[in-house]
C-alpha positions as CSV (number, residue, x, y, z in Angstrom):
1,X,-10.4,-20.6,-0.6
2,X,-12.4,-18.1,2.2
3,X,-15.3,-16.7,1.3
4,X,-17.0,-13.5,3.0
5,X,-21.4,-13.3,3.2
6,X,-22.3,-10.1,4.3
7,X,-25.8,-8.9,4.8
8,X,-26.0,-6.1,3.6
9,X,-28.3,-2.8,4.4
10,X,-27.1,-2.0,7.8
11,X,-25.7,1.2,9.6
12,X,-22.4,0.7,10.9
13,X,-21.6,3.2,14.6
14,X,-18.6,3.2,16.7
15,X,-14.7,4.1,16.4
16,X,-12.4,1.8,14.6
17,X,-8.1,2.2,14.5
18,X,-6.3,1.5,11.4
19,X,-3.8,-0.6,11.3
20,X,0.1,-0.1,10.8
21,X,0.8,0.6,7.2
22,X,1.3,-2.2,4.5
23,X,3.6,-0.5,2.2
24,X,5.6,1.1,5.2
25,X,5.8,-2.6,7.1
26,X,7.6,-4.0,3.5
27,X,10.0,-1.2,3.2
28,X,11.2,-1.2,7.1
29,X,11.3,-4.9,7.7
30,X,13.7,-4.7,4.5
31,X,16.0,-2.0,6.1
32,X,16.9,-4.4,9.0
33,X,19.3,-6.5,7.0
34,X,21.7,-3.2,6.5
35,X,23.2,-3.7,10.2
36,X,23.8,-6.6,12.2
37,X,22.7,-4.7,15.3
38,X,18.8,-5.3,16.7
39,X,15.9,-3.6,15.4
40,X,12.4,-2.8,16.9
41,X,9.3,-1.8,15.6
42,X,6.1,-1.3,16.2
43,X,2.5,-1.1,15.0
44,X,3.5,-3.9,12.4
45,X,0.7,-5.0,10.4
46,X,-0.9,-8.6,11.0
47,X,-1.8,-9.4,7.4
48,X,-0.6,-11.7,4.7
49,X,1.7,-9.4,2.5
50,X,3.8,-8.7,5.4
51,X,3.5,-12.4,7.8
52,X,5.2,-13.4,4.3
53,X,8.0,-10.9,4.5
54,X,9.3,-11.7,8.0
55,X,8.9,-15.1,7.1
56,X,11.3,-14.7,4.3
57,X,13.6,-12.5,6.7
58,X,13.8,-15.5,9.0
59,X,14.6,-18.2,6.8
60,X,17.6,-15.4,5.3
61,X,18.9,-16.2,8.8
62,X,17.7,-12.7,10.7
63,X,16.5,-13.6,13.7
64,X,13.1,-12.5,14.7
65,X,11.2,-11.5,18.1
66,X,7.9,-11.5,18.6
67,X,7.6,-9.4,22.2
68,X,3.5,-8.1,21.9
69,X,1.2,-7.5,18.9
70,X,2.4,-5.6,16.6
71,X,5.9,-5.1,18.0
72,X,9.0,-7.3,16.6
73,X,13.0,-7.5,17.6
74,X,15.0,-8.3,14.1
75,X,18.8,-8.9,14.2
76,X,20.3,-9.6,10.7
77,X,23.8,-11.0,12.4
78,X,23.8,-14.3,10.7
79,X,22.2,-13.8,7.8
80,X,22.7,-17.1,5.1
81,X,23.3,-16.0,2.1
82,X,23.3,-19.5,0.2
83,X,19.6,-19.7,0.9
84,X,19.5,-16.7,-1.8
85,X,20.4,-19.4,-4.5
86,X,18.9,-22.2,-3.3
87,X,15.4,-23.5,-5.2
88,X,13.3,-22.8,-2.2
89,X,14.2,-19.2,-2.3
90,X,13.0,-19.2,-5.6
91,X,9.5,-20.0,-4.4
92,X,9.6,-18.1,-1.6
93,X,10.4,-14.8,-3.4
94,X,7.6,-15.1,-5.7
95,X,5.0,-15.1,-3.0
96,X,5.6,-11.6,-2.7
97,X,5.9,-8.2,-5.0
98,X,7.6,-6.4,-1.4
99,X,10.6,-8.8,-1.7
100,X,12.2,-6.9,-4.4
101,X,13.1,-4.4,-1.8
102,X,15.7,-7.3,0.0
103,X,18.2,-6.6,-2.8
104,X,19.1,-3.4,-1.9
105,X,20.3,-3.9,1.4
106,X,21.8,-6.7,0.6
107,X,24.1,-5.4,-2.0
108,X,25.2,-2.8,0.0
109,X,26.1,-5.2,2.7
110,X,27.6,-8.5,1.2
111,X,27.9,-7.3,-2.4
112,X,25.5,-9.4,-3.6
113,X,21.2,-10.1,-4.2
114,X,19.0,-11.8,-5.6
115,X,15.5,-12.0,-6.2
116,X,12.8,-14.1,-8.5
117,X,10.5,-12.1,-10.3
118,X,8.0,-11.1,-8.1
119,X,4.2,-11.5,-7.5
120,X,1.5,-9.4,-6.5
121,X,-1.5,-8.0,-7.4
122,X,-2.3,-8.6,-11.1
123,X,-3.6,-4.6,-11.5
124,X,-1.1,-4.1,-15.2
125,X,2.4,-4.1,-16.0
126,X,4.8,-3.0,-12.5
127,X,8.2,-2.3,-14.0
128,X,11.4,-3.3,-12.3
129,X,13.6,-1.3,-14.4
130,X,13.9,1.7,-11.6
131,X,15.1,-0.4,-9.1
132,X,18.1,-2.4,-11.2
133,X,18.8,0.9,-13.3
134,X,19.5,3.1,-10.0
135,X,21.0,0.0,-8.9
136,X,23.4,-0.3,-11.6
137,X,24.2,3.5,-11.7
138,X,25.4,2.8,-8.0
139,X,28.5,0.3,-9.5
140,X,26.5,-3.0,-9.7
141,X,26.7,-5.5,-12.1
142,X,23.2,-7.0,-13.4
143,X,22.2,-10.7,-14.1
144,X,19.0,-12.0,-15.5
145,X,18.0,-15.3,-16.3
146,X,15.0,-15.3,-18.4
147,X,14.5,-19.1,-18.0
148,X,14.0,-18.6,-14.2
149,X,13.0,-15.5,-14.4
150,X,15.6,-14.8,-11.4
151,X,17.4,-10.9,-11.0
152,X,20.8,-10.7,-9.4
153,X,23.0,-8.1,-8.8
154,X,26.7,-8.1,-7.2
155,X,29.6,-5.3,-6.6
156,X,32.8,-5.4,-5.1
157,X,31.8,-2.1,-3.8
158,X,29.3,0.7,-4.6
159,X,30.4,4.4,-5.2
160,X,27.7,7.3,-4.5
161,X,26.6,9.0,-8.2
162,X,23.8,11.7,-9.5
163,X,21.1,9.8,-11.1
164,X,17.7,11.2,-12.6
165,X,14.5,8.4,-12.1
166,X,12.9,8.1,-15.0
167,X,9.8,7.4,-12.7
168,X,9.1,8.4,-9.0
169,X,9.1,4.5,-8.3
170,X,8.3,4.3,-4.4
171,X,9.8,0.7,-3.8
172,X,12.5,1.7,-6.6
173,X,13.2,4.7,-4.8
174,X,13.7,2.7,-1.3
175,X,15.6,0.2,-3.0
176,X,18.1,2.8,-3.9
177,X,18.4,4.6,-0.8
178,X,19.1,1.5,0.9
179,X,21.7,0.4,-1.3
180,X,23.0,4.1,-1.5
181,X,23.4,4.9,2.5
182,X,26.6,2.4,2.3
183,X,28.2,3.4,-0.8
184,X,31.3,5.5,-0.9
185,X,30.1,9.4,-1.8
186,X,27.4,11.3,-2.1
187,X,24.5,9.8,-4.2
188,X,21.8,12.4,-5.3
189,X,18.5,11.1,-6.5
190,X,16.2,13.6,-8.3
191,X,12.5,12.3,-9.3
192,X,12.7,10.4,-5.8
193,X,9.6,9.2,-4.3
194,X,8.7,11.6,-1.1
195,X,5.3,9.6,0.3
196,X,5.6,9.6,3.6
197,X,6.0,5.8,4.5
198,X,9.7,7.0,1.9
199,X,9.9,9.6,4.1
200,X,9.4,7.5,7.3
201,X,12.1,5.0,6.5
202,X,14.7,7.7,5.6
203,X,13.8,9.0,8.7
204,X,14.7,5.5,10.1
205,X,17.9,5.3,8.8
206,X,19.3,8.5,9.6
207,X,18.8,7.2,13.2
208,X,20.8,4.3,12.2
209,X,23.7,6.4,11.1
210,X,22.6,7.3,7.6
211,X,22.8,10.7,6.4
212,X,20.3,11.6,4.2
213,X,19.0,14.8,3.0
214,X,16.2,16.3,1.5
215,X,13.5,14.1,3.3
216,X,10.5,14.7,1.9
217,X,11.4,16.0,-1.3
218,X,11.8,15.0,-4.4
219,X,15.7,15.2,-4.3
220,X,17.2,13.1,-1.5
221,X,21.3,13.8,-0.9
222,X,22.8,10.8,1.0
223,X,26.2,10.7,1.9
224,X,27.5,7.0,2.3
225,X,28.4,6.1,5.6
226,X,31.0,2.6,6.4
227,X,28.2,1.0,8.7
228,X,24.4,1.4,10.4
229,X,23.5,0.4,14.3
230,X,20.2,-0.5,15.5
231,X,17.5,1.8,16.5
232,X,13.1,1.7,17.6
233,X,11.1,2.4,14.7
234,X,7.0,3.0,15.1
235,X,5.1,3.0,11.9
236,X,2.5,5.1,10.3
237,X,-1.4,4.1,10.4
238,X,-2.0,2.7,6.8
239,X,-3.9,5.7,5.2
240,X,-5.1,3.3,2.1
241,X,-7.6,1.5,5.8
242,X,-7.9,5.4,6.7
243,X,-9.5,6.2,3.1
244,X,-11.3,2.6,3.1
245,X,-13.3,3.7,6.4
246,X,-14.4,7.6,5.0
247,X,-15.4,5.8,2.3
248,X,-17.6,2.8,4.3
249,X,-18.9,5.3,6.5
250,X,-20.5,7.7,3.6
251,X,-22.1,4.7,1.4
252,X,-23.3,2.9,4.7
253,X,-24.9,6.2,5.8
254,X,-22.8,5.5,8.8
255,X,-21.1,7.6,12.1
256,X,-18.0,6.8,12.6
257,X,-14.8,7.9,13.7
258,X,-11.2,6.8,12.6
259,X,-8.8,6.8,15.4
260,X,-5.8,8.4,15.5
261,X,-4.8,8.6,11.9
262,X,-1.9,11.2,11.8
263,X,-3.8,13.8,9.8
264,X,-0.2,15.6,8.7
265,X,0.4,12.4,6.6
266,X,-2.4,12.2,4.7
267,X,-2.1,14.7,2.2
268,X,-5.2,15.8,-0.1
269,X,-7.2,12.4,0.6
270,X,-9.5,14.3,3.1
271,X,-9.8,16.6,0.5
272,X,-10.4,14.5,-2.2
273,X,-13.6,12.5,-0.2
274,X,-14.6,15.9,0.5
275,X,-15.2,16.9,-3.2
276,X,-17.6,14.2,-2.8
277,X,-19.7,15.7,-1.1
278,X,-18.9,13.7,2.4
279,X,-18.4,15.4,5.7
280,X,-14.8,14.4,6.8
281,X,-14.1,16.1,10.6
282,X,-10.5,16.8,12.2
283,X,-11.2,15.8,15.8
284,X,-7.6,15.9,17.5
285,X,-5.7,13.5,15.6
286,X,-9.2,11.7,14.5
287,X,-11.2,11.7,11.8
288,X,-14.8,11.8,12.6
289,X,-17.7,11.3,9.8
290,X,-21.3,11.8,10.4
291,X,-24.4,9.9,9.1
292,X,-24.7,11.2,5.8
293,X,-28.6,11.0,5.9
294,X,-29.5,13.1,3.2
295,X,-26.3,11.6,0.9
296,X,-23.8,13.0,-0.7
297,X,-23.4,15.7,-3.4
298,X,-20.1,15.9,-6.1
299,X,-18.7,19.0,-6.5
300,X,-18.1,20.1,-9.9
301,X,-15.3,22.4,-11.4
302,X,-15.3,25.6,-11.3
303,X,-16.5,25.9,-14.6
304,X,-19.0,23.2,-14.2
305,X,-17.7,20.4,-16.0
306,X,-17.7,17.1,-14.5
307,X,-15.1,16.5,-11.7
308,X,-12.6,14.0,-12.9
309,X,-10.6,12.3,-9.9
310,X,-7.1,10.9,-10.7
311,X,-4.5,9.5,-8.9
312,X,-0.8,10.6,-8.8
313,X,2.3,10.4,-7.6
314,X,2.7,11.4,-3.8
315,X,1.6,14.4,-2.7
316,X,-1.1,13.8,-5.4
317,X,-3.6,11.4,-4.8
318,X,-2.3,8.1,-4.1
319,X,-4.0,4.8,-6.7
320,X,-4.6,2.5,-4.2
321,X,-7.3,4.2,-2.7
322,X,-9.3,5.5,-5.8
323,X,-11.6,1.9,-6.4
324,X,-12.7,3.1,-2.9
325,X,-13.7,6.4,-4.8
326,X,-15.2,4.5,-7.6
327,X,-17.7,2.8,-5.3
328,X,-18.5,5.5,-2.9
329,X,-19.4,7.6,-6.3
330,X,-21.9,5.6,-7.2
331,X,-24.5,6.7,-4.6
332,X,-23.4,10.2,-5.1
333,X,-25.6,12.9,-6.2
334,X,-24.3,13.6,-9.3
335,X,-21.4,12.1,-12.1
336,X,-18.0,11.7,-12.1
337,X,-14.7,10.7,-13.9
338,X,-12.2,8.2,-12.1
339,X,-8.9,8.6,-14.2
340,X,-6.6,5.1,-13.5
341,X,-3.0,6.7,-14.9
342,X,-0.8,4.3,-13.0
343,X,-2.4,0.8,-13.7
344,X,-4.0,-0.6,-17.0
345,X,-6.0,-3.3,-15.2
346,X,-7.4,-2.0,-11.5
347,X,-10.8,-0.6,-13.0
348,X,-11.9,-4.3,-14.3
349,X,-13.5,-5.0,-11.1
350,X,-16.2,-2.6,-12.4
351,X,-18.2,-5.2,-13.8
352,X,-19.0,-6.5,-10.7
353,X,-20.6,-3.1,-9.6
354,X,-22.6,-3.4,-12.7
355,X,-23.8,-6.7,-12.2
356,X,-25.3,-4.9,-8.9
357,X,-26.8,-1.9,-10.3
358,X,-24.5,0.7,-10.4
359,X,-24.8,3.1,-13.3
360,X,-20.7,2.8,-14.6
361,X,-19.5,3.0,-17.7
362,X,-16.0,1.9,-18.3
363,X,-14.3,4.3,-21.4
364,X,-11.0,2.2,-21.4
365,X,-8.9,0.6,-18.9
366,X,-7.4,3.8,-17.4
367,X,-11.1,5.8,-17.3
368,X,-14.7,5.3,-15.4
369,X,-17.5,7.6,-15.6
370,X,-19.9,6.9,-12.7
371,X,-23.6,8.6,-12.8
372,X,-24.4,8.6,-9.1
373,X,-27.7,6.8,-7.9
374,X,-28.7,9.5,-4.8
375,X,-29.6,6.1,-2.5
376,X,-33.2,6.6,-5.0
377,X,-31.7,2.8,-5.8
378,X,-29.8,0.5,-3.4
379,X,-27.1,-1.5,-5.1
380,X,-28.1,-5.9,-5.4
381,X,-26.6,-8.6,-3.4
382,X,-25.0,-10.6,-5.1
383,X,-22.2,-13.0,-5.8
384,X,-17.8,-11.7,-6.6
385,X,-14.6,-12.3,-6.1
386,X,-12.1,-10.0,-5.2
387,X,-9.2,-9.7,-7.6
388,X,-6.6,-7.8,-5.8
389,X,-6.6,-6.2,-2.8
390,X,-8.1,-2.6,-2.9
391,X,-10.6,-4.0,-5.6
392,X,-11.7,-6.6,-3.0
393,X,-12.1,-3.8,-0.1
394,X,-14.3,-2.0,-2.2
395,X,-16.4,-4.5,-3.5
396,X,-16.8,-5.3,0.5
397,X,-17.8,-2.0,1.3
398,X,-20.5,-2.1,-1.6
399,X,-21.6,-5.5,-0.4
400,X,-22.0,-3.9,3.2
401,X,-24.4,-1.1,1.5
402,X,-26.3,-3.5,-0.6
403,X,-30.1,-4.7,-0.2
404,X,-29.9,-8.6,0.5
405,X,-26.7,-10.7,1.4
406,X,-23.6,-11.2,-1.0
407,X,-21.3,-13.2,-0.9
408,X,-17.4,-12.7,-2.1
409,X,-14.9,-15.1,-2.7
410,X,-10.9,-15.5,-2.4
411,X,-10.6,-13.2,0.1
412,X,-7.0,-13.9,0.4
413,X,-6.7,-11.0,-1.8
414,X,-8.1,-8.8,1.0
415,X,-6.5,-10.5,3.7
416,X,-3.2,-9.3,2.1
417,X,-3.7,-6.1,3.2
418,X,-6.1,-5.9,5.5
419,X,-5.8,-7.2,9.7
420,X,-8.7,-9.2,11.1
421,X,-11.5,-7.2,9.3
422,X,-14.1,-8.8,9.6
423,X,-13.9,-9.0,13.6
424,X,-13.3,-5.0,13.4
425,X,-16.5,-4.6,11.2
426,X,-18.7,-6.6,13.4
427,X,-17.3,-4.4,16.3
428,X,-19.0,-1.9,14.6
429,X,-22.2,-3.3,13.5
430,X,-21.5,-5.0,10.6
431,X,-23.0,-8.6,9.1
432,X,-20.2,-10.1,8.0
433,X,-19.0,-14.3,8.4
434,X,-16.0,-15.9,7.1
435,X,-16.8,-19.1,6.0
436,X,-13.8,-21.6,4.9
């Protein structure tokens, strides 16, 4: 198990780039098993999460291309579709909550996938019911073997429908317009997911043939089409890093600037940091923040009741990124409320904030109030573990603004989602060593 020590105390300077985005990388790397023609993308993520994925797509029998960093040929021509039932698949799946996104290419395709209940991060209860529902509304028939806990689902063929999502699922949403882009008809989905990395990958596979309409909105129109050809695909920077750096820079008392981070795809977060109080500047198509020398003030509402900060569907504010909220709030000048709606278990990392002085109190799984500390008191080194991804990130970034060195543990967790950062952080002044 890797541990991080970081010392902590120090102001960070320079320019950093995000990386591709995670939770676009899982839902294109899926898409390449709906044609038997080669795929290419670029700015694919070198974490974890998605080395995993690939991995999985390899061993299905696509065959994969490595031509630079970051950019990958895929051609899903061969792909072995007894590996899907074999024991090892069974393992392999797990590894992984993004696999559940295989089946609906694959059931448009061959007429049949599986998947074994997936991993993850352990942040509450992540339904699969949008994804087999849609799924079955399409013309497929469902299997589930609660001794295995293995999902299948096969058809013969799959006719286009009008459904209605009984949540705006974003993998449950892909999942469907992959499976739907081959069926016969027109499929309408209303309550569709419309973030952009949805909106991206729709994009995608209109290119490959698809036809697809209503991209970006919460009613997507696709009429089936017999096959898809290949195309060149270049994906998003990962706003969840984008959101990660504002809030580094602010608690760290830091300059930096954020390059190139597609500002028309990031919706209200600039907004969001700024009702904290922190300077976020559009520089071309960067994002440059200042030292915050004199902190940071939270806005209140225009009535002047506490600010409460939740996180919703896209274009609300999305839930990875508010523990990075959490922990920027508590050097704030002034209080606020961090409202969890889409996850019962992502605030329990708070304890570890408390442990290091930070003035939290936890109302209930879903709700934090934080009173801010002004910088009057620097958070204490000390010793963590991260216990999902954007918990461990956060945690990191309090660690990095803390008097003394801590040290954090299983930082697997934030190698999942996040490429090489500890060499990026030390590019800009950080104190951070891996140690095995």
């Amino acid at each position: 198990m890797g541990t991080f020590k970081i010392e902590g105390g120090h102001k960070l300077k320079g320019s950093i780039q995000p990386q591709g985005a995670k939770n676009e990388a899982l839902q294109i790397l899926c898409a390449v098993l709906l044609t038997p023609e080669q795929v290419t993308i670029t700015n694919i993520p070198d974490i974890i999460d998605v080395n995993k994925l690939i991995s999985l797509l390899k061993k299905l029998g696509v065959k994969v291309e490595k031509l630079s960093k970051g950019t990958y040929t895929f051609k899903a021509d061969a792909v072995d579709l007894d590996y899907l039932e074999s024991d090892q698949f069974k393992i392999d799946g797990r590894g992984l909550r993004g696999s559940i996104m295989i089946v609906g290419p694959l059931l448009a395709r061959f007429g049949r996938g599986y998947i074994p209940k997936p991993g993850g991060d352990k942040i509450g209860r992540r339904r699969l019911d949008t994804h087999f529902e849609g799924l079955i509304k399409l013309g497929a028939k469902f299997g589930y073997s609660k001794e295995d806990q293995f999902y299948g689902v096969e058809a013969k063929k799959l006719n286009g429908t009008y459904m209605l999502l009984e949540e705006a699922s974003v993998t449950g949403t892909a999942n469907i317009v992959m499976a739907a882009v081959l069926a016969q008809g027109q499929t309408t989905i209303y309550n569709a997911a419309c973030e952009p990395y949805l909106q991206q990958l729709c994009k995608m596979l209109n290119r490959m043939g698809a036809k697809i309409s209503g991209v970006g909105s919460n009613m997507l129109i696709i009429d089936g089409v017999e096959s898809l050809g290949g195309t060149d695909h270049k994906m998003l920077p990962d706003m969840i890093e984008i959101g990660s750096w504002i809030g580094l820079a602010a608690m760290t008392k830091s300059e930096l600037t954020i390059k190139n981070v597609s500002w028309n795809d990031l919706g209200v977060i600039p907004n969001v940091f700024r009702k904290l109080g922190i300077t976020v500047e559009k520089q071309g198509d960067d994002i440059h923040i200042p030292a915050h020398t004199d902190g940071y003030e939270i806005q209140s509402f225009i009535d002047g009741s506490i600010l409460t900060i939740s996180d919703a569907p896209w274009p609300g504010f999305t839930p990875d990124l508010l523990s990075i909220i959490l922990v920027v709030a508590t050097q704030a000048r002034g209080s606020v409320l961090i409202h969890q709606k889409m996850f019962e278990s992502r605030l329990f990392f708070v304890d570890k904030l408390i442990d290091m002085g930070a003035k939290i109190i936890l109302c209930d799984p879903h709700r934090a109030t934080v009173i801010g500390h002004d910088f009057k008191s620097t958070l204490k080194a000390t010793t963590m573990t991260s216990p999902d991804i954007r918990a461990g990130v956060s945690l990191l970034i309090a660690a990095l603004s803390a008097k003394g060195t801590s040290t954090i543990q299983n930082i697997e967790q934030i190698d999942r989602g996040y490429e090489d950062i500890d060499d990026r952080l030390r590019a800009i002044g950080a104190k951070i060593e891996r140690v095995n």
